[in-house]
C-alpha positions in Angstrom: -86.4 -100.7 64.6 -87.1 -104.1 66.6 -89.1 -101.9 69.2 -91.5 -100.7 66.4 -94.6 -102.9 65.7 -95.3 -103.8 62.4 -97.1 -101.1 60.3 -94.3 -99.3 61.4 -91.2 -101.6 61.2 -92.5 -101.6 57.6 -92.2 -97.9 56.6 -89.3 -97.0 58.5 -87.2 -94.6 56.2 -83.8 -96.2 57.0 -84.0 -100.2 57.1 -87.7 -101.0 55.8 -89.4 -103.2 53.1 -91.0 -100.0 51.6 -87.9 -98.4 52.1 -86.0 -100.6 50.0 -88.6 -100.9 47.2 -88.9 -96.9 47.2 -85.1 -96.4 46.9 -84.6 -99.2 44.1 -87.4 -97.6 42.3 -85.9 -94.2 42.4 -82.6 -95.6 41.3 -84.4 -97.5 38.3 -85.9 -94.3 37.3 -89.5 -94.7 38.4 -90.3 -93.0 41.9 -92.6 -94.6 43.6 -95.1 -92.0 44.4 -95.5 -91.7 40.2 -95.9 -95.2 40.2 -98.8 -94.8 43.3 -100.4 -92.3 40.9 -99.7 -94.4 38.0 -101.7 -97.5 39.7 -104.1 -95.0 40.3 -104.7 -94.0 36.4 -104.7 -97.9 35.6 -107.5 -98.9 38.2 -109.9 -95.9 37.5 -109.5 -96.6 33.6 -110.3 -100.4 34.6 -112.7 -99.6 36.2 -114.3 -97.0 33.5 -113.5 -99.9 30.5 -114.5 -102.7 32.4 -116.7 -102.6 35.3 -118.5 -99.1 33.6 -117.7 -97.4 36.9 -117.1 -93.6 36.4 -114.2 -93.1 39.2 -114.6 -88.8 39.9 -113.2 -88.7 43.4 -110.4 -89.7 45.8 -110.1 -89.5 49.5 -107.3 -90.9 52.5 -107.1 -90.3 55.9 -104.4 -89.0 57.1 -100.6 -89.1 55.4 -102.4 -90.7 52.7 -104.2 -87.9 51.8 -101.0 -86.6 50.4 -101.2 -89.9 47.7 -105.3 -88.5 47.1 -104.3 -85.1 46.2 -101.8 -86.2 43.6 -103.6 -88.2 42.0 -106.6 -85.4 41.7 -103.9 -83.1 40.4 -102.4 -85.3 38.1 -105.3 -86.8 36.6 -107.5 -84.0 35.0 -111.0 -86.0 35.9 -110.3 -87.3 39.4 -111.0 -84.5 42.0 -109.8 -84.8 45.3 -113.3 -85.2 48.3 -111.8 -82.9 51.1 -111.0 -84.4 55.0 -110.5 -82.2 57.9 -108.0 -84.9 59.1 -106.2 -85.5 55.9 -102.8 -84.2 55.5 -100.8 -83.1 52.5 -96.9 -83.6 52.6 -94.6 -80.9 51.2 -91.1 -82.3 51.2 -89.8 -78.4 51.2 -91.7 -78.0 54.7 -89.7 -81.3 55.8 -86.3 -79.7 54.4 -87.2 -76.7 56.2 -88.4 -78.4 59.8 -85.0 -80.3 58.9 -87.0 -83.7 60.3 -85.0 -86.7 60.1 -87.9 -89.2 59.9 -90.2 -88.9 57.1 -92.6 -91.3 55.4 -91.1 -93.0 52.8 -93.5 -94.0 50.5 -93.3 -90.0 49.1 -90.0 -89.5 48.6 -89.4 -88.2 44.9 -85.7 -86.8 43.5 -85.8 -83.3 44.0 -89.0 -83.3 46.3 -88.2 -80.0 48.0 -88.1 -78.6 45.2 -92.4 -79.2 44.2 -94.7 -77.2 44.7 
């Protein structure tokens, strides 16, 4: 982990910060990717009540697109804008590629088992 720069010293599955803060959350009962989605919910109803900014659409690049696409299915008026480079995790295709590395921030109890 010492060879890895920073962005990725930080998500490293094993010994990381976000590691760390994803496990404690799943052993307090509140996975982190929920709370992502969560956050999500809280800052587009903020931004509704407050700022009277209708939030319709969500977008990432990348592994982050996984995050967008939850959010759009979780939350029934929150599409999700499509991107030809954004990627949607299944943690049953990393059960099945039997991949040892894998980014943190979406692991869920029982993820192989969605969707």
């Amino acid at each position: 982990m010492a060879q890895l720069d920073f962005d990725q010293a930080y998500v490293y599955p094993l010994s990381s910060v976000l590691a760390g803060y994803v496990y404690n959350s799943i052993l307090t009962g509140r996975p982190y990717l929920l709370q992502l989605i969560e956050d999500a919910e809280i800052a587009a109803r903020f931004a509704d009540e407050k700022l009277r900014v209708r939030v319709t659409v969500v977008t990432a690049q990348g592994n982050a697109y996984t995050l967008a696409s939850a959010i759009s299915e979780t939350l029934p008026n929150i599409k999700v804008l499509p991107r030809a480079d954004g990627v949607v995790l299944k943690w049953s295709d990393i059960v099945r590629q039997r991949r040892e590395i894998w980014p943190i921030q979406y692991l869920m109890p029982s993820g192989a088992y969605i969707h």
